[in-house]
C-alpha positions in Angstrom: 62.1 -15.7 14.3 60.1 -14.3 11.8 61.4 -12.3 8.7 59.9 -8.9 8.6 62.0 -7.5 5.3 60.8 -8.6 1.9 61.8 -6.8 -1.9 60.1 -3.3 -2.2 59.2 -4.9 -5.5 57.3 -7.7 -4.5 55.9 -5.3 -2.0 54.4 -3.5 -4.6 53.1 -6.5 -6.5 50.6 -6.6 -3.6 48.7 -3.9 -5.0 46.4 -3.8 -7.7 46.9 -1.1 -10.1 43.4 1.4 -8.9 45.1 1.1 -5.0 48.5 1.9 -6.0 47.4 4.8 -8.0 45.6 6.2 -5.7 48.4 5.9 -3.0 50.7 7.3 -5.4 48.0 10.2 -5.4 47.3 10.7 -2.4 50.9 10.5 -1.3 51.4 14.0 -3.1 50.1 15.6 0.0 52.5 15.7 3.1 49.7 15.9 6.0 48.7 12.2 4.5 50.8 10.2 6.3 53.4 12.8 7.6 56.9 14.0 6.4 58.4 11.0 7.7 56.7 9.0 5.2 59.1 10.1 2.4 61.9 9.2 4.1 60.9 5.8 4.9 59.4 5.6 0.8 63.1 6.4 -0.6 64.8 4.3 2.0 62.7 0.9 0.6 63.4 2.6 -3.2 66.9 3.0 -2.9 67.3 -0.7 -0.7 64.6 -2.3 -2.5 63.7 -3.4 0.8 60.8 -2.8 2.9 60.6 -3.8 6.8 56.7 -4.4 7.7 57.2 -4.7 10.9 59.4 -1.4 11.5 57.6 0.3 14.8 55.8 3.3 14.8 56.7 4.2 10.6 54.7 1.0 9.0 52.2 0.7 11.2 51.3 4.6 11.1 51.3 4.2 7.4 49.1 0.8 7.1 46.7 2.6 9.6 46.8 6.2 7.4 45.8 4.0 4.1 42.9 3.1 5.8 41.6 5.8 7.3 42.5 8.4 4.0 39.7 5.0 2.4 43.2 4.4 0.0 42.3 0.3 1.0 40.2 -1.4 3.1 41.0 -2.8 6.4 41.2 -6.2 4.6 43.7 -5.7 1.7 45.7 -3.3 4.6 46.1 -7.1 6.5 46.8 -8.3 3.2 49.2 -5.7 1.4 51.3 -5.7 4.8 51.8 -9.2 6.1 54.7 -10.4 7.1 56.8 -12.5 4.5 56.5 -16.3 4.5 59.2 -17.7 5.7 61.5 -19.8 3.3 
């Protein structure tokens, strides 16, 4: 089975600094993504875990990024793949 958690930190480290600042930015308005967005947010904060495979909340999310232009399709398939195993 594959793992679908990894470290909200090393999360992060997917993003280069222009993307993350503008998600950080554009996250400051609640009809972005949704209200639920917070609450999924703090949960990988506080856990410093994030599942990418956690149906409807990441794939809403990865799909909002892309559409608000905060990535491209391409760094979307990138920023949210699945951990390698091991």
């Amino acid at each position: 089975m594959a793992k679908t958690t990894m470290a909200f930190t090393d999360w992060i480290d997917r993003w280069n600094d222009d993307e993350y600042s503008l998600l950080r930015h554009k996250m400051q308005a609640v009809q972005f993504i949704g209200m639920g967005i917070y609450k999924y947010w703090d949960k990988c904060v506080c856990n410093n875990e994030i599942d990418l495979a956690d149906q409807p909340v990441a794939e809403t999310f990865r799909n909002a990024l892309v559409s608000e232009d905060v990535i491209s399709s391409e760094r979307a398939e990138e920023i949210f793949a699945l951990p390698k195993d091991g």
